[in-house]
C-alpha positions in Angstrom: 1.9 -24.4 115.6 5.5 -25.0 116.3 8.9 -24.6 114.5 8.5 -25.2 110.5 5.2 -26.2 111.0 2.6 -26.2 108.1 -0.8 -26.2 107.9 -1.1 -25.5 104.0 -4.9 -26.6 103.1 -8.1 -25.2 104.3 -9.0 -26.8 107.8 -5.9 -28.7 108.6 -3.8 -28.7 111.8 0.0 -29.0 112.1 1.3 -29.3 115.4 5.2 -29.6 116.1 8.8 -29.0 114.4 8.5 -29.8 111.0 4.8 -31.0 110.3 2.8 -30.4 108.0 -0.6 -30.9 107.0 -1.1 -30.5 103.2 -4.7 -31.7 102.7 -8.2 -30.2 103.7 -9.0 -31.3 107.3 -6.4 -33.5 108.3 -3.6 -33.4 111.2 -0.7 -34.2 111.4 1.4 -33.7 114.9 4.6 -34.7 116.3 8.5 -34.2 114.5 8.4 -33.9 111.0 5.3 -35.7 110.0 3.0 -34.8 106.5 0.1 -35.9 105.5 0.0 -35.0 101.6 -1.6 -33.3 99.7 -3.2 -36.1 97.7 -4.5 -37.4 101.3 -8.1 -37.8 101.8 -10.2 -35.5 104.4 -10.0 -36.8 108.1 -6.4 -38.6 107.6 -3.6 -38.1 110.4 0.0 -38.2 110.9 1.7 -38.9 114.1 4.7 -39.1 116.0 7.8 -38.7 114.5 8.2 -39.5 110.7 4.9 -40.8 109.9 3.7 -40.1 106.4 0.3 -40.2 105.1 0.6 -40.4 101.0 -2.8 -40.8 99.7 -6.6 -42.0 100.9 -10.1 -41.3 102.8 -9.5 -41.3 106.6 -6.0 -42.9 106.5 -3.7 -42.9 109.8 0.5 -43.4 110.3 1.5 -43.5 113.8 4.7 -44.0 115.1 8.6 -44.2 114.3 8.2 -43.6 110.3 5.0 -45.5 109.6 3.8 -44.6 106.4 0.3 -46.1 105.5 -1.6 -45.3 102.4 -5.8 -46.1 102.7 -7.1 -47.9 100.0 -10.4 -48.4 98.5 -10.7 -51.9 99.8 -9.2 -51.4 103.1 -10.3 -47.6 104.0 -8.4 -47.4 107.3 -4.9 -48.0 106.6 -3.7 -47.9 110.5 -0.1 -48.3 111.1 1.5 -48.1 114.4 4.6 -49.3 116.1 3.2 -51.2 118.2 1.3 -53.2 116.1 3.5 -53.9 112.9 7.6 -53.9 112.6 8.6 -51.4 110.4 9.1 -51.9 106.6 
């Protein structure tokens, strides 16, 4: 929903100019955010730039947060409020 917006896997929601949701049910909302295709099921991207690259249930939020879950640390949350960007 939304200019350029692409929802490209079964299940997954893209909401806003230029998102795009590439991996079975994730999200990704906001200005030109992706979560990929190699992302794990449940993972969301949010707000404007914010990249999810890989893992389970990982999360970017913010001003070009990327985050990328790992087997260790499942959850990789990334916000702009809680960590400077890289």
């Amino acid at each position: 929903m939304g200019r350029q917006a692409n929802a490209s896997a079964a299940n997954a929601i893209a909401i806003g100019l230029a998102s795009t949701a590439q991996a079975a049910s994730t999200i990704a909302f906001g200005d030109s955010n992706t979560v990929a295709a190699a992302a794990g099921t449940g993972s969301i991207a949010g707000g404007h730039n914010s990249q999810v690259k890989g893992g389970t249930g990982a999360v970017a939020l913010g001003e070009g947060r990327p985050s990328l879950a790992t087997a260790r640390w499942r959850s990789a949350i990334r916000t702009s409020a809680m960590a400077p960007a890289p």
